[in-house]
C-alpha positions in Angstrom: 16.1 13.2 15.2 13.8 11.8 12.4 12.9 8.2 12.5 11.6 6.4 9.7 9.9 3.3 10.0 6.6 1.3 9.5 6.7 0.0 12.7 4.5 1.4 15.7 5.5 3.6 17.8 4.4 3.3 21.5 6.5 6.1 23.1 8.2 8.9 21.5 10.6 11.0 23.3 11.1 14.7 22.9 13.1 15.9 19.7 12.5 12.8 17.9 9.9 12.7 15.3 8.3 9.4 13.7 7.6 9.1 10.0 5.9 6.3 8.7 6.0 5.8 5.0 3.4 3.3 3.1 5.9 0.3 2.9 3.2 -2.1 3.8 0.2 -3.4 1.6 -2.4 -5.1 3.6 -3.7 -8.1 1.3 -8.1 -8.9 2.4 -10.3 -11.4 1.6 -14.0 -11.4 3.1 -17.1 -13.4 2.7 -20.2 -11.9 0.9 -21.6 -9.5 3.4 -18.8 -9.5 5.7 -19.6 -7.0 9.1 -17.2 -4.2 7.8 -16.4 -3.7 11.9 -15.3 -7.3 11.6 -12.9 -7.0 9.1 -11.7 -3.4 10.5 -11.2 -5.3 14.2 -9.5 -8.5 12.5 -6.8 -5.8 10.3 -6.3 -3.7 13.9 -5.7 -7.0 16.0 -3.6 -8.4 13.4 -1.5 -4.9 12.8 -1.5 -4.5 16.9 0.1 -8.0 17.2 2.5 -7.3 14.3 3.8 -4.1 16.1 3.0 -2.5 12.7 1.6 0.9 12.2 -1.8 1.3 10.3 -0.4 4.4 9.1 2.5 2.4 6.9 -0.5 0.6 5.0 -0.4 2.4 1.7 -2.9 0.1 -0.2 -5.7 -2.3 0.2 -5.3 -5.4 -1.8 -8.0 -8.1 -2.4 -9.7 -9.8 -5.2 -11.6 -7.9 -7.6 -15.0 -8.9 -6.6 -14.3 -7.4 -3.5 -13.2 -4.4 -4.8 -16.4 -1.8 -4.1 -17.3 -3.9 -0.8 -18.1 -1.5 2.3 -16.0 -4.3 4.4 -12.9 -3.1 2.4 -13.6 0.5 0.8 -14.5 1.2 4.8 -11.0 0.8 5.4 -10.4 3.9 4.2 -6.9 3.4 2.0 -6.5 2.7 -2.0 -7.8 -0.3 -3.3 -6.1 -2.6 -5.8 -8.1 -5.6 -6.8 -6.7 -8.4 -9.0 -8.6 -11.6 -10.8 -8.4 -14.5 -9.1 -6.7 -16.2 -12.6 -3.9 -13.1 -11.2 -4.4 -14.5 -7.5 -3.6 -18.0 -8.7 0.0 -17.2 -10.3 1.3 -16.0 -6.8 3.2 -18.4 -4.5 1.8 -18.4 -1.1 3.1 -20.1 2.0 -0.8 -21.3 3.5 -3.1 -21.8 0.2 -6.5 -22.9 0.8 -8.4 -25.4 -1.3 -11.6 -24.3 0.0 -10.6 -21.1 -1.0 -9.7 -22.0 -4.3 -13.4 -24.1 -4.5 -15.2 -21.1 -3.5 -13.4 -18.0 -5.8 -10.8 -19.7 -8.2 -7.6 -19.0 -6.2 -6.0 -20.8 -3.6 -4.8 -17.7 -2.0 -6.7 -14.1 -1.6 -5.2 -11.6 1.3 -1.4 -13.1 0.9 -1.8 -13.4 -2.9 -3.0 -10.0 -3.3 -1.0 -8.5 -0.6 2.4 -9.7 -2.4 0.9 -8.8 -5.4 0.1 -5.7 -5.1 3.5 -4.5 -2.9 5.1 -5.7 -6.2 8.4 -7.1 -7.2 10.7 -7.9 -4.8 8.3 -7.7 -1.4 7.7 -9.9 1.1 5.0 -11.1 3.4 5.7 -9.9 6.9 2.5 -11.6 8.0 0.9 -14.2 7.0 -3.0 -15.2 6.9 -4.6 -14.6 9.7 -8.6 -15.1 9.8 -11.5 -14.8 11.7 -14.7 -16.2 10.7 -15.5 -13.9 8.1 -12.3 -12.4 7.0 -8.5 -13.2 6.1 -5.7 -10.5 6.2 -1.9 -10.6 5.4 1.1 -8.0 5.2 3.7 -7.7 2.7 6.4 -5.4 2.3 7.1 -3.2 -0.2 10.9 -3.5 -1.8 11.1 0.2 -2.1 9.1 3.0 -1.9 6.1 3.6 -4.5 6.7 6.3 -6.8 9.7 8.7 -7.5 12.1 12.0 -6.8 13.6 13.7 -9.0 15.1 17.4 -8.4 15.5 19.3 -11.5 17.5 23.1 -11.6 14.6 25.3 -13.2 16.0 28.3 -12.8 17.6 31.2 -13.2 17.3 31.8 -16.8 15.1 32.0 -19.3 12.7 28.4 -20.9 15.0 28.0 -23.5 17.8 27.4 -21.4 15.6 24.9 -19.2 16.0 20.8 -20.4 13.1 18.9 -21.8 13.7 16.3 -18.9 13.5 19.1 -16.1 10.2 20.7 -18.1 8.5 16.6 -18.1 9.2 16.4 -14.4 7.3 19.2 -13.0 4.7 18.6 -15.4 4.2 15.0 -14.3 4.4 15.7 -10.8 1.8 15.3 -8.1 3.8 17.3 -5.9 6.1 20.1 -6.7 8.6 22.0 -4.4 10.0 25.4 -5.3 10.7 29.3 -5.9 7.0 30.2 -7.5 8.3 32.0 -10.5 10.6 29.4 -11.9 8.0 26.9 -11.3 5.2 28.3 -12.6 7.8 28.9 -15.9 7.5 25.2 -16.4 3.9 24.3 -15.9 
């Protein structure tokens, strides 16, 4: 049995394995010079009380002064930053004047969490703080990215579509008999 989820798993029994796909974006604000083991022990407690699994955070989202700071990048996941002017535009359930006073924005970690899970997501936590960071999760609508499965072969390139040929060559990963896919790189 395959289970696919973004929530943590505490026991797994035999035959069943656990997937976690990056449904979740984790949205995080921090002050200048924020202890990096700070902001790691904040995103942990808050994923931990969640029931959420660290491994279902795809992305990093924050504002984009924050963007190259060791209390984020540490994190080790992609990071999206956004301008605060972006920050501003998204609805938030808890916005913060001070925050706004301070960096333009009434609203970093849900802002940019929403954000950057895109369209259609939804905060699944909301801020939570300590005293030198704020983190929130959202949840992606649907899966980043795409499948497609395209018939390469048998046969010769000519007899190959233009649509099957795009795919493989704008693929990050490709699955398939060597020959035929090595025709079509």
């Amino acid at each position: 049995r395959v289970v696919i989820t973004d929530a943590s798993a505490t026991s797994v029994e035999p035959g069943v394995a656990v997937l976690h796909p990056p449904s979740l974006v984790l949205g995080v604000g921090a002050s200048t010079g924020a202890p990096p083991r700070r902001v790691r022990t904040l995103v942990e407690e808050t994923l931990s009380e969640a029931g959420l699994a660290w491994a279902s955070v795809g992305l990093l989202a924050t504002v984009d002064r924050r963007a190259e700071d060791p209390a984020i990048t540490g994190l080790g996941r992609p990071v999206a930053a956004f301008p605060p002017a972006r920050l501003a535009q998204v609805a938030v359930p808890t916005p913060s004047e001070v925050v706004r006073a301070a960096v333009g924005t009434p609203s970093v970690a849900e802002a940019a969490a929403l954000h950057g899970a895109g369209p259609g997501s939804s905060l699944v936590v909301t801020k939570r703080k300590n005293d030198v960071a704020t983190v929130a999760i959202a949840r992606r609508a649907g899966p980043p990215g795409h499948l497609a499965l395209v018939g390469l072969g048998p046969g010769s390139a000519a007899h190959r579509s233009p649509a099957a040929d795009r795919a493989v060559r704008g693929a990050e990963v490709v699955i398939g008999y060597g020959p035929y896919v090595d025709q079509a790189t």
